[in-house]
LUMVOLUM-143152 format. One record per residue: x, y, z of N, C-alpha, C, O, CB in turn. Coordinates in steps of 0.2 Angstrom, whole numbers, plus 5000, padded with zeros to 4 digits. Glycine has a CB too. Layout:
// residues N
XYZXYZXYZXYZXYZ
...
***
This chain:
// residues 350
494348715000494448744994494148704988494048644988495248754993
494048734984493348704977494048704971494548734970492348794974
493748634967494448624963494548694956494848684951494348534958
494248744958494248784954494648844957494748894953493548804951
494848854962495248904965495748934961496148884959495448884970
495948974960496649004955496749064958496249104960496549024947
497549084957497649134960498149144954498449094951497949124968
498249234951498749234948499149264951499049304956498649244942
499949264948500449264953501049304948501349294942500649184956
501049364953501549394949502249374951502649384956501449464950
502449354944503049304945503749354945504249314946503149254937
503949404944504349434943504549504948504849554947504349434936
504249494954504149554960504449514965504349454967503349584962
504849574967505049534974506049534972506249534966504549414976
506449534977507249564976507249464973507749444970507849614986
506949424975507349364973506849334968506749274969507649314979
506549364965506249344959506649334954507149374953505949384958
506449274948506049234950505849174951505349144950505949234949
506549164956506849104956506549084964506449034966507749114955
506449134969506049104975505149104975504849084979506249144982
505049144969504149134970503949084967503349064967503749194968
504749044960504248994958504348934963503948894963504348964950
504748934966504848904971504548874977504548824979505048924972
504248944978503748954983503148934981502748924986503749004985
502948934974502348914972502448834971501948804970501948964966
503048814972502848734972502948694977502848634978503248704968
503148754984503048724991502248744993502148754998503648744996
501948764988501348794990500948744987500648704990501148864987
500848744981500748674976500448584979500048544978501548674974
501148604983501048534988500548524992500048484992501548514993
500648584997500148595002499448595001499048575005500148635005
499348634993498648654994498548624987498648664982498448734995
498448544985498348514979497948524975498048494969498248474980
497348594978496648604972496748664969496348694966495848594974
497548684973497348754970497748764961498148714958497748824976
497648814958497948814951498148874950497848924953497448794946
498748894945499048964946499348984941499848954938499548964952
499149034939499049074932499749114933499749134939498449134931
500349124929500849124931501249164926501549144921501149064933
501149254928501549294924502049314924502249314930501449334923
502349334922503149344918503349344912503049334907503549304920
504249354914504749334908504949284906505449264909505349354908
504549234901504449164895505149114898505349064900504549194885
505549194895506249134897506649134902507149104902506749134893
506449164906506849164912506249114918506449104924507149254915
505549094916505349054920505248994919505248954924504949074921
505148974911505148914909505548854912505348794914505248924904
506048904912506748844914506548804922506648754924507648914914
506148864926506148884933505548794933505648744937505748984935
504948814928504348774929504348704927504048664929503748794925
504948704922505048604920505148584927504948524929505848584914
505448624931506048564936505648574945505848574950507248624935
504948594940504448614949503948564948503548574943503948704950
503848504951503548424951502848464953502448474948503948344958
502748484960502148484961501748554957501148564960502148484969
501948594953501748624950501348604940500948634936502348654951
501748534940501348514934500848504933500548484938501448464932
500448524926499948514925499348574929498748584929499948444924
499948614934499348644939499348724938499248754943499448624947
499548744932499848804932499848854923500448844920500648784934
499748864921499848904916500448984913500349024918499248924916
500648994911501349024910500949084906500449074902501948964905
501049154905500849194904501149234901501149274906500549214908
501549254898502149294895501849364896501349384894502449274887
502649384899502649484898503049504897503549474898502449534904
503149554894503749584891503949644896504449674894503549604883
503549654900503549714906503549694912503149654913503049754906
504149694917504049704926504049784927504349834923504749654932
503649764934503749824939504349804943504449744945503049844945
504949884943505349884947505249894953504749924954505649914945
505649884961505449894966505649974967505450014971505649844971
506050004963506050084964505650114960505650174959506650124963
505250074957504850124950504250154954503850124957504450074941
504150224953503650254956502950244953502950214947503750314955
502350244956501750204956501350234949500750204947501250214962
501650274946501350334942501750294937501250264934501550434944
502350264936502650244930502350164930502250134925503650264931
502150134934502050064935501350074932501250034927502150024942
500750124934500350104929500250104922499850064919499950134929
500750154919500750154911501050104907501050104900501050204909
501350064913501649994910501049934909500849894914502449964917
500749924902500249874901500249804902499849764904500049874895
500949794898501149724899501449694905501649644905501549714895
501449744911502049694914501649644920501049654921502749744918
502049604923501649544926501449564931501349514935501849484926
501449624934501049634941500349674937499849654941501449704947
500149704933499649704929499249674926498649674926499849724926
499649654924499349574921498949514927498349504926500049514918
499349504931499049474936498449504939497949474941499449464940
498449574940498049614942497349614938496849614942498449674942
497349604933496949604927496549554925496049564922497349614921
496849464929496549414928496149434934495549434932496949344927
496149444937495649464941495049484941494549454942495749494944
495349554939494549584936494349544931493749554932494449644932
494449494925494249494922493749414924493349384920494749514918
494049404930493649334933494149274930493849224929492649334928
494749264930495049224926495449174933495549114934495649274921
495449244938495849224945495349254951494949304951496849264945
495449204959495049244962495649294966495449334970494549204968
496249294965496549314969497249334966497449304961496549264973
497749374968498149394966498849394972498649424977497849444962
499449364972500049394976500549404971500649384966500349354982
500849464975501649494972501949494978501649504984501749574966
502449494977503149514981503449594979503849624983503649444978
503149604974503349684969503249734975503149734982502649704961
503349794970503449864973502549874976502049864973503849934966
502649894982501949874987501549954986500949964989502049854997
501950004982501550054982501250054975500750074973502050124984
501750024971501350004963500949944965500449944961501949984955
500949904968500149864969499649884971499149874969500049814972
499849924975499049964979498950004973498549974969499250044988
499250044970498850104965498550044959498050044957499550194960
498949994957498749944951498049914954497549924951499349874949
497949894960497349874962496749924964496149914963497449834966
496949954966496450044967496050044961495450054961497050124968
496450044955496150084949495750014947495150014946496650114943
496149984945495849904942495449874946494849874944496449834940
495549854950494949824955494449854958493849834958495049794961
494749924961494249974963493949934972494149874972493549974957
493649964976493849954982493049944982492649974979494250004987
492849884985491949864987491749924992491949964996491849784993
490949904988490549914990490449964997490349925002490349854990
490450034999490450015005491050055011490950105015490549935003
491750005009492350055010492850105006493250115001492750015013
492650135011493250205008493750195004493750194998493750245012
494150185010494950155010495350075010495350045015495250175016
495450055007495849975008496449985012496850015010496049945001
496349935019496849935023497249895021497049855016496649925028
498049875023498449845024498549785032498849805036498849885023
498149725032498349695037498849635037498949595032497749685041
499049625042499649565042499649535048499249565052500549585041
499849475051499849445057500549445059501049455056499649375056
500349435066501249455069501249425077500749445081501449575069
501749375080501749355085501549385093501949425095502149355085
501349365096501149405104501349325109501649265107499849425106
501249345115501349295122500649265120500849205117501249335133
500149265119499449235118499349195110498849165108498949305120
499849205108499749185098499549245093499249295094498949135097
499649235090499549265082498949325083498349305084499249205076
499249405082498749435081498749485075499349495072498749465086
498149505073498049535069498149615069498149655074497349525067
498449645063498749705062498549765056498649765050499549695062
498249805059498149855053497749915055497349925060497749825047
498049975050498249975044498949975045499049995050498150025039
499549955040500149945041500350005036500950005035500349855040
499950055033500450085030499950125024500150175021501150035027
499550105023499150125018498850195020498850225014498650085017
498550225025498350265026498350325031498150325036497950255025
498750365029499050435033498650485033498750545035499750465031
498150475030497650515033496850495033496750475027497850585030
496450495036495950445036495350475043495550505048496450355038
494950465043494150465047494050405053494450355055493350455041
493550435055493350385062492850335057492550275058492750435070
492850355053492550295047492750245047492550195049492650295040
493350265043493750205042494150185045494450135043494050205039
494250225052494250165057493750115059493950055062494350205062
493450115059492750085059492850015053493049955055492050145055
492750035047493049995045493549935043493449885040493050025045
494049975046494749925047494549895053494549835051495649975048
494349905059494049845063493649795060493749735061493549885068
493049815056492649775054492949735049492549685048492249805052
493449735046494049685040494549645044494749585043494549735035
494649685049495249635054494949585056495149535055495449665061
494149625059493949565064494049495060494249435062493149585067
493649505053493249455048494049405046493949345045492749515040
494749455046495349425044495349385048495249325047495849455043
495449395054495649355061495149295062495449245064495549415069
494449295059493949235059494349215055494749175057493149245058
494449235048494449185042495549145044495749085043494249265031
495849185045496549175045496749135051497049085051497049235044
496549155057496949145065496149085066496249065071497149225072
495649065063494949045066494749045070494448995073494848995066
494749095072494349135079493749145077493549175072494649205081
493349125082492649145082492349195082491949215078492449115085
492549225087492049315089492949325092493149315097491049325098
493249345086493949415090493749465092493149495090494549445084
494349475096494149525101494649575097495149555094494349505109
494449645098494949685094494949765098494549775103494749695084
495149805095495449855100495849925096496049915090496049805105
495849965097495850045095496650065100496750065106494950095099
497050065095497750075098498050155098498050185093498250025095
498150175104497750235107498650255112499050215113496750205112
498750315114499150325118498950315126499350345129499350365116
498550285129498250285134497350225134496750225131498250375135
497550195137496550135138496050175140495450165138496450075144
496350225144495650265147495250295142495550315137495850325152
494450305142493850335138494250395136494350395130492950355143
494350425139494750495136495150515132495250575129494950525138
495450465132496350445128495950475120495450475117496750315128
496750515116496750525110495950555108495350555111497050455106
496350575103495850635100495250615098495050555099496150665093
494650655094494050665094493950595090493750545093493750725090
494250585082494350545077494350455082493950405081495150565072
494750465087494750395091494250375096494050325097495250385094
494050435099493250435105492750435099492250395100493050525112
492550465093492150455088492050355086491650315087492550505081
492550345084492450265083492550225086492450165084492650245081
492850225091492450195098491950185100491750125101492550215104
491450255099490950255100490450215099489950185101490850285098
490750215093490450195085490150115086489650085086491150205078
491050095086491150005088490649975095490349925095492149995091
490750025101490550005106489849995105489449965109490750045111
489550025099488750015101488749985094488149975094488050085102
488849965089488949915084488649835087488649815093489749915080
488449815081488549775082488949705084488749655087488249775080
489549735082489949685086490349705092490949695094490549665081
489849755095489949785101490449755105491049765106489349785104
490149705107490349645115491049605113491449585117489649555115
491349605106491949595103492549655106493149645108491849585095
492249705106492649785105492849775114492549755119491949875103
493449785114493949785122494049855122494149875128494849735121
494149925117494349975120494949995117495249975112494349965127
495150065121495850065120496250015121496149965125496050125124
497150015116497549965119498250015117498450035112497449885115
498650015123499150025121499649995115499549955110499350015125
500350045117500749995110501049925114501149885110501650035106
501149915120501249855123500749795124500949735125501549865129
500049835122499749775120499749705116499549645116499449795119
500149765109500249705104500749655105500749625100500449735098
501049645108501649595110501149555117501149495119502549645113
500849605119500349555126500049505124499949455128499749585131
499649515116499149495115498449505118497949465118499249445115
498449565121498049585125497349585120496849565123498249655127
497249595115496749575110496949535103497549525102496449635109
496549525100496649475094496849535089497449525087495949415091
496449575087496349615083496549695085496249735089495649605081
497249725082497549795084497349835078497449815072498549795084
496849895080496549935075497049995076497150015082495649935076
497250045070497550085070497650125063497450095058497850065072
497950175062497850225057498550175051498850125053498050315060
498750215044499450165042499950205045500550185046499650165033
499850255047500550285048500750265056501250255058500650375047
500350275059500550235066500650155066501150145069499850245072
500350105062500450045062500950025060501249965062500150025059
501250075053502050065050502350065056502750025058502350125045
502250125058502950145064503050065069503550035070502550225072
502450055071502249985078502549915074502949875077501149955079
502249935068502749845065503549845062503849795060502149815057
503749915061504549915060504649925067505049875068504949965055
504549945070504549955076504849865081505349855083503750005077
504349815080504149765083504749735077504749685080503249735083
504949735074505449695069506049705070506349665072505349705061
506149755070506649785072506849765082507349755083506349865071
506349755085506549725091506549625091506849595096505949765095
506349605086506449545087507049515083507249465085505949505085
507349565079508149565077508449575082508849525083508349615073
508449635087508649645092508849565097509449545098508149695095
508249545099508249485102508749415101509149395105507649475102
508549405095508949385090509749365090510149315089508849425087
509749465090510649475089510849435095511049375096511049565089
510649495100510849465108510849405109511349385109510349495113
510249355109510349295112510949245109511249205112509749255112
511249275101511849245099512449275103512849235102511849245090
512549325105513049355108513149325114513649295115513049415108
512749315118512649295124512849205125513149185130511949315124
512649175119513049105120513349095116513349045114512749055121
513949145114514349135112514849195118515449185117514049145104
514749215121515049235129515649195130516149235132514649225134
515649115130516149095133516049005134515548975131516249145141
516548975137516148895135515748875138515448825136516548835137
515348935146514848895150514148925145513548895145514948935161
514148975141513849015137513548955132512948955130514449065134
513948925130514048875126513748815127513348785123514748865125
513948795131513648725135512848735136512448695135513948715143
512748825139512248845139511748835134511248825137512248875140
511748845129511648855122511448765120510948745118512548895117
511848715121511848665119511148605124510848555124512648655119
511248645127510648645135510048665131509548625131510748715143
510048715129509248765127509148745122508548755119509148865126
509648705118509648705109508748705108508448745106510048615104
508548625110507848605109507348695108506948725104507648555118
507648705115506848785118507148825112506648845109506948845130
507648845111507848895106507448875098507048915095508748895106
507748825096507348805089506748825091506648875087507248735087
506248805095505648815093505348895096504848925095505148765097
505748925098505849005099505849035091505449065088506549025105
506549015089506649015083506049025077505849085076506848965082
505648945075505148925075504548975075504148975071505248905080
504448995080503949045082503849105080503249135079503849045089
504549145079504549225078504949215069505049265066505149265086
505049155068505049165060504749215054504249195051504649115058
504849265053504649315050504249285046503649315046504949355047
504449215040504149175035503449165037503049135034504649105033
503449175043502949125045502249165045501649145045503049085052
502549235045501949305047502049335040501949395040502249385054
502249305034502349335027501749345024501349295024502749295022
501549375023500849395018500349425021499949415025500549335015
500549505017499949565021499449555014499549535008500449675021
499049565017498249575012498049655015497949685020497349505014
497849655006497649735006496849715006496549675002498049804997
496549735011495949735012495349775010495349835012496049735018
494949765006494349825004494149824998493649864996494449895006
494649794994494549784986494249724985494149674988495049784983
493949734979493549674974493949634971494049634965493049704968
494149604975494649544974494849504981494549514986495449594970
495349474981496149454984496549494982496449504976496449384983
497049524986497449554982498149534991498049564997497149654977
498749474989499049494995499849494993500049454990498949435002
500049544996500849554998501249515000501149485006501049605002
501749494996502149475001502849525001502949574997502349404999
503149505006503949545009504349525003504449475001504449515016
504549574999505149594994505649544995505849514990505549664996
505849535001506549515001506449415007506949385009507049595005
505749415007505649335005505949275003506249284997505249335000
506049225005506249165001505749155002505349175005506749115001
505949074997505449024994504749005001504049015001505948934992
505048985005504348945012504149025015503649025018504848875022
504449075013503949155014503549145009502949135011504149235012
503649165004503249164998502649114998502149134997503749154992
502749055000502348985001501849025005501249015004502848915004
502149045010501549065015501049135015500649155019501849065020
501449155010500749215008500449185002499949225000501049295006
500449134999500049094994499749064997499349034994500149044989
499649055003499149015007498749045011498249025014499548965012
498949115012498449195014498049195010497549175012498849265014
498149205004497749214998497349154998496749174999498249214991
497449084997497149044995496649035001496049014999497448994993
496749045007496149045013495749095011495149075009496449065021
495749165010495349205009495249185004495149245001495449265009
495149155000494749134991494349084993493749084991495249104984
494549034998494148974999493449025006492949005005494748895003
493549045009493349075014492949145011492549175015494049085019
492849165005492549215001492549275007492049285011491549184997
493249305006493149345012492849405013492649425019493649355014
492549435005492249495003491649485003491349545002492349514997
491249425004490749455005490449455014490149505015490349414999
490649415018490949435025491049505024490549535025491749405028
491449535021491549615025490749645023490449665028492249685020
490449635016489749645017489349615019488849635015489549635013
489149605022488849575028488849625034488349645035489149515030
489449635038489949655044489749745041489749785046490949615044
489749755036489549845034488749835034488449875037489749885024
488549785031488049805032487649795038487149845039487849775028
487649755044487549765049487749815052487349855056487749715052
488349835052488549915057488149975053487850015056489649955058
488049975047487550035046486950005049486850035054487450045038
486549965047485749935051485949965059485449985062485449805051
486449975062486549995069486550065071486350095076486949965071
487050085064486950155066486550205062486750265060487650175067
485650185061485250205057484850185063484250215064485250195050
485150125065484450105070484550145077485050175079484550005072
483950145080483850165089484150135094484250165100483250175092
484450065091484650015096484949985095484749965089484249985097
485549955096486149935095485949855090485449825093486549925101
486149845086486049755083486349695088486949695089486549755075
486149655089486649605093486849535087486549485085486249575100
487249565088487549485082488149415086488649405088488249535075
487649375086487749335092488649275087489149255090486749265094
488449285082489049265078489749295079490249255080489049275070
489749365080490349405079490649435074491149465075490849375081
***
């Protein structure tokens, strides 16, 4: 990361704002020593917040607004609001001030705030939603998570070609393997829109990366690095998957809590359970990037504390050091040279 990195940060989004994002930006702070953070909000309700944040001094600038986005305010009412600090943050962007931007805010007023203000590269349609999320094999990549309910074999296309480039730049995978999540693996499975971009993928140039169809139980197999899919199927897969690791969760506390052998049991696994724990940490999968815009632009979960929040400033700050946008250009521009060409491209990088 280059000592010029900046991210601005909308200070007042998110249900525990803004008392866990400055927080979080000073367990961020630590970690990431060169970075610097443009910091919008209410004057007086953050000041107080930034005296008493060590690793934050001198690394940070304070931005007064007289406006937040509510998390029920509809996206239509959040644009007309000028002042407020998801705007604002949104705004140093374009304006070249910040390479990057996270909120914690209402995620349907950041998508339309960044849609209009940033405008989506070069290239793609649609800007996707992707996030990372646990498997048997390690960390895989997920998208779209919610952005687009109705959408082409394009932009499926697309959203493979951003995942893949996420999965290189976040998980450091060299050539990810990614995959078309489908109700069935076989060539035939699901409609035209999915045998269209398959097609598509399979003779691209990141051909030899492309695994095929993948079920929904792939995503917990790890059967591939990269889960490509529409937003409205992906919403369903990842409340879906959250919803079962609560499940898990509940249960194993009921379970040793059963009785004293239950108990003893419990005191036996402590160690394996922590790091089970550990592993399926939601904090630790915090921070969705809306993918396709001329910017950083990444989400965090609403309802986040501080070491969440921390960890989607560190989403952001990888993609700024890692210039993830111009990757996706590159990765468009090669699958078009392929599918204009007679012959497939081989791209030995991935």
């Amino acid at each position: 990361m280059s000592q010029s990195s900046k991210l601005a940060v909308d200070a007042m989004g998110g249900d525990h704002a803004p008392e866990a994002v400055i927080a979080g930006l000073d367990i961020a702070a630590e970690r990431q020593p060169r970075a610097f953070f443009l910091i919008f909000g209410d004057e007086a309700r953050l000041a107080p917040l930034l005296a008493t944040a060590k690793h934050l001094a001198g690394r940070h600038e304070l931005r007064p607004c007289t406006e937040a986005v509510t998390g029920d305010m509809k996206p239509t009412v959040a644009l007309r609001l000028r002042d407020s600090s998801m705007r604002r943050a949104i705004d140093a962007v374009l304006a070249g001030e910040a390479q990057g931007v996270v909120s914690a805010g209402n995620t349907g007023a950041l998508l339309a705030l960044s849609k209009i203000v940033l405008k989506t590269l070069k290239g793609i349609d649609r800007p996707a939603m992707a996030a990372t999320a646990p498997s048997v094999r390690g960390d895989v990549v997920m998208l779209d998570l919610g952005l687009n309910v109705v959408y082409d074999a394009r932009n499926l296309v697309e959203f493979a070609l951003m995942g893949m480039i996420f999965a290189r730049i976040v998980l450091g995978l060299p050539a990810p393997s990614y995959g078309l999540l489908n109700i069935g693996s076989e060539e035939g499975k699901g409609d035209d829109t999915l045998r269209t971009a398959a097609a598509t993928l399979r003779d691209g140039p990141f051909g030899a990366q492309f695994y095929g169809f993948v079920e929904g139980h792939d995503i917990a197999a790890g059967t591939v690095d990269v889960v490509v899919t529409d937003g409205f199927t992906g919403n369903v897969a990842l409340k879906t998957g959250e919803g079962a690791l609560k499940l898990v969760g509940d249960l194993l506390r009921r379970v040793f809590k059963a009785g004293p052998f239950a108990k003893m049991g419990y005191v036996l696994a402590r160690g394996a359970l922590k790091r089970l724990k550990e592993t399926l940490d939601p904090r630790r999968y915090n921070g969705a990037v809306l993918l396709g815009l001329n910017g950083v632009v990444v989400k965090s979960h609403g309802g986040t504390d501080a070491l969440g929040f921390a960890h989607a400033v560190d989403v952001a700050l990888d993609m700024v050091a890692h210039d993830f946008n111009s990757h996706i250009a590159d990765a468009l521009a090669a699958m078009d040279r392929a599918i204009l060409s007679d012959e497939p491209v081989n791209n030995k990088n991935g």
